[in-house]
C-alpha positions as CSV (number, residue, x, y, z in Angstrom):
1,X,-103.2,-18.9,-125.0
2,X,-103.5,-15.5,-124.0
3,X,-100.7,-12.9,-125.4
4,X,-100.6,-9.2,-124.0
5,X,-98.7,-6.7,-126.3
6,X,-97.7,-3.5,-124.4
7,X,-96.3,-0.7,-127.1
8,X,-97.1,3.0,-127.6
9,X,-96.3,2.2,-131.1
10,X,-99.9,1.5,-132.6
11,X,-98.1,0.3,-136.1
12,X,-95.9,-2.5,-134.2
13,X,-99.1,-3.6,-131.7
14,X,-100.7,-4.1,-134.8
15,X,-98.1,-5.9,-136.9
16,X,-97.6,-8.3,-133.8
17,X,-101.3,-8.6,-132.9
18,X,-102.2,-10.0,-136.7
19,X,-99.1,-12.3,-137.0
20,X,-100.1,-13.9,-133.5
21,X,-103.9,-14.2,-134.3
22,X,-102.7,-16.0,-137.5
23,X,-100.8,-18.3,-135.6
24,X,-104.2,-19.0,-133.3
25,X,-103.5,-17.0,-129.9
26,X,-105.9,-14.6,-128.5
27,X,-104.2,-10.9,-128.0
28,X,-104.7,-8.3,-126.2
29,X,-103.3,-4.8,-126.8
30,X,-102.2,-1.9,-124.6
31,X,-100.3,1.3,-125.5
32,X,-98.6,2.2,-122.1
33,X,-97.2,0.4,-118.8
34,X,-100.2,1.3,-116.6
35,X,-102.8,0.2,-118.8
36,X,-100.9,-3.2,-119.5
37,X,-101.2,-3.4,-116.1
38,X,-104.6,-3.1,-115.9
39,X,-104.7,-6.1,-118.1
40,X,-102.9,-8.0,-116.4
41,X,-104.6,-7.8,-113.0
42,X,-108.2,-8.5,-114.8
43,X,-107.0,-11.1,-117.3
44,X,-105.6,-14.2,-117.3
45,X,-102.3,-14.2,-119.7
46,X,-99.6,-16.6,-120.6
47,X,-96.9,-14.5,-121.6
48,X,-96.3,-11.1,-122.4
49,X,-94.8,-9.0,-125.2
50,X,-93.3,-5.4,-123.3
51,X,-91.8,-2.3,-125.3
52,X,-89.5,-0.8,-123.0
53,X,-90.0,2.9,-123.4
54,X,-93.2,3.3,-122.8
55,X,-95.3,6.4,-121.2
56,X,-96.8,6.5,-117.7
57,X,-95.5,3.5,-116.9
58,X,-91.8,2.0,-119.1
59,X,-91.3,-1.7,-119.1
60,X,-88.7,-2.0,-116.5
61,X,-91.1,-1.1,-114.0
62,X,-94.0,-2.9,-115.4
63,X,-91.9,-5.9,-115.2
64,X,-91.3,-5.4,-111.8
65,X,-94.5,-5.1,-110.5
66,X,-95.3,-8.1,-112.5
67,X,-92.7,-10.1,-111.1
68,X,-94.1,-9.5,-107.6
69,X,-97.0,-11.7,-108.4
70,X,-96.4,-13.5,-111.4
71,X,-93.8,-15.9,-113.1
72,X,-95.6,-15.9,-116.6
73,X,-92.8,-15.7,-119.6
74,X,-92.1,-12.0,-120.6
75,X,-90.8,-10.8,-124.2
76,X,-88.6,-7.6,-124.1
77,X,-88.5,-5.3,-127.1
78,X,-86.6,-2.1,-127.6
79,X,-84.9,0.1,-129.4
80,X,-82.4,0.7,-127.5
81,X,-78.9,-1.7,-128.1
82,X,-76.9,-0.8,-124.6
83,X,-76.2,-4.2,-123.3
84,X,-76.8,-2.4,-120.4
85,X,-80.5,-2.4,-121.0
86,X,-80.2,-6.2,-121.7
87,X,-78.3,-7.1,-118.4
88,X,-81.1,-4.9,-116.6
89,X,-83.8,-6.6,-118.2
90,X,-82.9,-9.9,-118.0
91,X,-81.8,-9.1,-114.1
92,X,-85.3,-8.0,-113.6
93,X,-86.7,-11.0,-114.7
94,X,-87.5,-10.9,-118.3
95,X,-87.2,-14.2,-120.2
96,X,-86.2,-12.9,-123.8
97,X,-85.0,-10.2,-125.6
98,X,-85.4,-8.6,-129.1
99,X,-84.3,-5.4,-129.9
100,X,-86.1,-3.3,-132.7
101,X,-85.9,-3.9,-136.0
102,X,-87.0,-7.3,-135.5
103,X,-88.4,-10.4,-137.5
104,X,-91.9,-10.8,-136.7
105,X,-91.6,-14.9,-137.8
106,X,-88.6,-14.8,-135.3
107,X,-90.9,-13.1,-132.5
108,X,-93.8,-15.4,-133.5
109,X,-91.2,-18.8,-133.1
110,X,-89.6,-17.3,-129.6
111,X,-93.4,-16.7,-127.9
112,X,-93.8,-20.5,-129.0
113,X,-91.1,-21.7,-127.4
114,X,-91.4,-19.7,-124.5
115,X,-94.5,-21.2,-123.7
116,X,-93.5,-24.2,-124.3
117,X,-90.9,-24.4,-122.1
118,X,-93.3,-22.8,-119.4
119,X,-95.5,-25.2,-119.9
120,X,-92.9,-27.9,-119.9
121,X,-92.2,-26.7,-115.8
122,X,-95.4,-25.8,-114.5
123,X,-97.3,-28.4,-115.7
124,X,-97.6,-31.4,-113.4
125,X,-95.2,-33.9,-113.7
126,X,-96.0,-37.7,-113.9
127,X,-92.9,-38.4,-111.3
128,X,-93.3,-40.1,-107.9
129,X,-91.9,-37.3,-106.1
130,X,-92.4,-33.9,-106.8
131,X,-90.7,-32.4,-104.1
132,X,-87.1,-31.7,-103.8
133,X,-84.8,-30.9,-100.4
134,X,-81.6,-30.0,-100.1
135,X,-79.8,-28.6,-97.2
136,X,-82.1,-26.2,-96.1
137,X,-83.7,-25.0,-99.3
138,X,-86.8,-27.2,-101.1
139,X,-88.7,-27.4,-104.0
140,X,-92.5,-28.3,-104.6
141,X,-92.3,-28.8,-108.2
142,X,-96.4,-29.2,-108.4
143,X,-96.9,-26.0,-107.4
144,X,-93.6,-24.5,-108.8
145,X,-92.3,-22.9,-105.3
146,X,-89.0,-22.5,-104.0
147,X,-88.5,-22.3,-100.1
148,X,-85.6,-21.6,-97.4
149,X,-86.4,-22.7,-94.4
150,X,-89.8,-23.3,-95.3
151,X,-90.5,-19.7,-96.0
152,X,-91.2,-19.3,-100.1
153,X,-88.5,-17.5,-101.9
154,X,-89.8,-15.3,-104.7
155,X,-87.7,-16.2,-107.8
156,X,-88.7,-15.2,-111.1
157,X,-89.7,-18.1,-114.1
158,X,-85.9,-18.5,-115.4
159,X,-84.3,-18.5,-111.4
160,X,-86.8,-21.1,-111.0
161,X,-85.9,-23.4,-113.4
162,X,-82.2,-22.6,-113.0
163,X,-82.7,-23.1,-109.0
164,X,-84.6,-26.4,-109.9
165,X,-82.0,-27.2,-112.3
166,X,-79.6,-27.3,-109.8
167,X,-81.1,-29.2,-106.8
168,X,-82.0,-31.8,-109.6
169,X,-78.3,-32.0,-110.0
170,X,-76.6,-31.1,-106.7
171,X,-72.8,-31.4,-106.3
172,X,-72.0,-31.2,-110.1
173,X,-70.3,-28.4,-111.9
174,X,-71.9,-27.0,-114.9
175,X,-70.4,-24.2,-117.2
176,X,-72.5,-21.6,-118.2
177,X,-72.6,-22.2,-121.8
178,X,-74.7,-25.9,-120.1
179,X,-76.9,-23.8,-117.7
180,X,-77.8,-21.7,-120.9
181,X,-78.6,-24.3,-122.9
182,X,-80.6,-26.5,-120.4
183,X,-82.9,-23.5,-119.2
184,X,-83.1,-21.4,-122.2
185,X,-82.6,-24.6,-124.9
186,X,-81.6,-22.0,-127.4
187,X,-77.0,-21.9,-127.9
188,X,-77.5,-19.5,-130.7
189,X,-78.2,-17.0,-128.2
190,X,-75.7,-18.0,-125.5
191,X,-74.4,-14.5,-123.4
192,X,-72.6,-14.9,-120.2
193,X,-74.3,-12.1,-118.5
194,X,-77.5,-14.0,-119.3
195,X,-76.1,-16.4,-116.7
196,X,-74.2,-14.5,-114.2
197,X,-77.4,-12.3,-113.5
198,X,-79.7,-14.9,-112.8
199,X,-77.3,-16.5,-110.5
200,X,-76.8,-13.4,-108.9
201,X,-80.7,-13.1,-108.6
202,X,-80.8,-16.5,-107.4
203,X,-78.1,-15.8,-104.8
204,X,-79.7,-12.9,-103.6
205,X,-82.8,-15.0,-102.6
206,X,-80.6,-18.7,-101.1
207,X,-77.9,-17.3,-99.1
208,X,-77.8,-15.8,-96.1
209,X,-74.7,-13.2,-97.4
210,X,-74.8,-13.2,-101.2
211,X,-71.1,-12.5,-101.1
212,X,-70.2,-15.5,-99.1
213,X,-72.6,-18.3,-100.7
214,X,-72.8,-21.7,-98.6
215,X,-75.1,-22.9,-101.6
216,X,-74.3,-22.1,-104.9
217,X,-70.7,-21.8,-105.3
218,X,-68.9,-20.4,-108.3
219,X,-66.0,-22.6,-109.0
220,X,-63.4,-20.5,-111.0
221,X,-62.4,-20.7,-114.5
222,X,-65.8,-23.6,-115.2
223,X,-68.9,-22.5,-114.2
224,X,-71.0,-23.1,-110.9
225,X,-72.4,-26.0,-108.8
226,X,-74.9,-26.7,-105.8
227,X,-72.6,-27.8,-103.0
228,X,-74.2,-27.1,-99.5
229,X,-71.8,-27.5,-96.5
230,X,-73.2,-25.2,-94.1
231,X,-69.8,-22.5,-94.0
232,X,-69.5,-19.9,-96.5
233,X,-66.7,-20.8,-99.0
């Protein structure tokens, strides 16, 4: 597995570099946004490990561009402690968070799950069907794609598996605290910002006015459920 570290600290790429090598992935280093990109566009990587305030290039916009073309897990470290800057990453796509000081052993464990858990739903399944419709929206859960109307929707790796989530489960209500726990498998953590972003992402991708959903319907006081009747409720 392939790990790309993007920090203009040369002490922290360092730290993070060994610990991982120890832990047998292969790492590759970059001190700015652009040049992480660079990697990323030559290289094949599994997840990566972004510093938000970086030169040339900061995270956020890194993880933008990366989330044009990619769903691969990202890591976000800062040292910045605005939840602001949490709800931001996360709504951009990011898959984790850590912000600095941090436990190296606790950075080493979340890379191992996140990969895990990538792995887990973009792996081919041994089921009979791997597609998925429901009203107008499918899923092709070999090849990990989303579509309305059978145009691909761009949804970064947690929407995904919360989308999928869903239309495995269409028609039942599910607070956040269970959305949380069934895409991100990890309670300790549980923030309900964490959730209302993604849906919000996910929203912004289904429904034909975000403000109006005919899919995924918030239901007031519980959580959310896919319910497709064709009228916006």
């Amino acid at each position: 597995m392939k790990i790309l570290i993007a920090d203009d600290e040369e002490d922290i790429r360092n730290l993070i570099k060994i610990s991982l090598e120890e832990n047998g992935y292969t790492v590759l280093t970059a001190q700015n946004g652009k040049e992480a990109w660079d990697i990323l566009t030559a290289r094949d990587v599994n997840l990566a490990i972004l510093d938000v305030m970086m030169p040339v290039m900061d995270g956020f916009n890194l993880l933008r561009k990366i989330r044009e073309h990619s769903t691969i897990p990202v890591i976000f470290l800062t040292a910045r402690t605005d939840d602001i800057d949490k709800v931001l990453g996360l709504g951009l796509g990011a898959d984790d968070y850590l912000s600095k000081p941090f436990s190296v052993a606790e950075l080493v464990a979340r890379v191992g799950a996140q990969l895990r858990r990538n792995n887990e739903y973009l792996s081919p399944k041994e089921k009979p069907c791997m597609n998925i419709t429901y009203g107008n929206l499918s899923i092709d859960k070999e090849k990990c794609c989303a579509y309305k109307d059978g145009e691909p929707i761009e949804l970064g790796a947690k929407e995904y598996k919360l989308l999928l989530y869903f239309m495995e489960n269409p028609e039942r209500v599910f607070t956040k605290r269970q959305l949380y726990n069934a895409v991100w498998e990890q309670e300790y953590y549980f923030d309900d910002n964490t959730i209302m972003v993604h849906i919000s992402r996910i929203r912004n991708r289904i429904e034909d006015d975000p403000q109006k959903p005919k899919y995924l319907k918030t239901i007031r006081g519980i959580g959310y459920k896919l319910h497709y009747t064709g009228e916006n409720l």
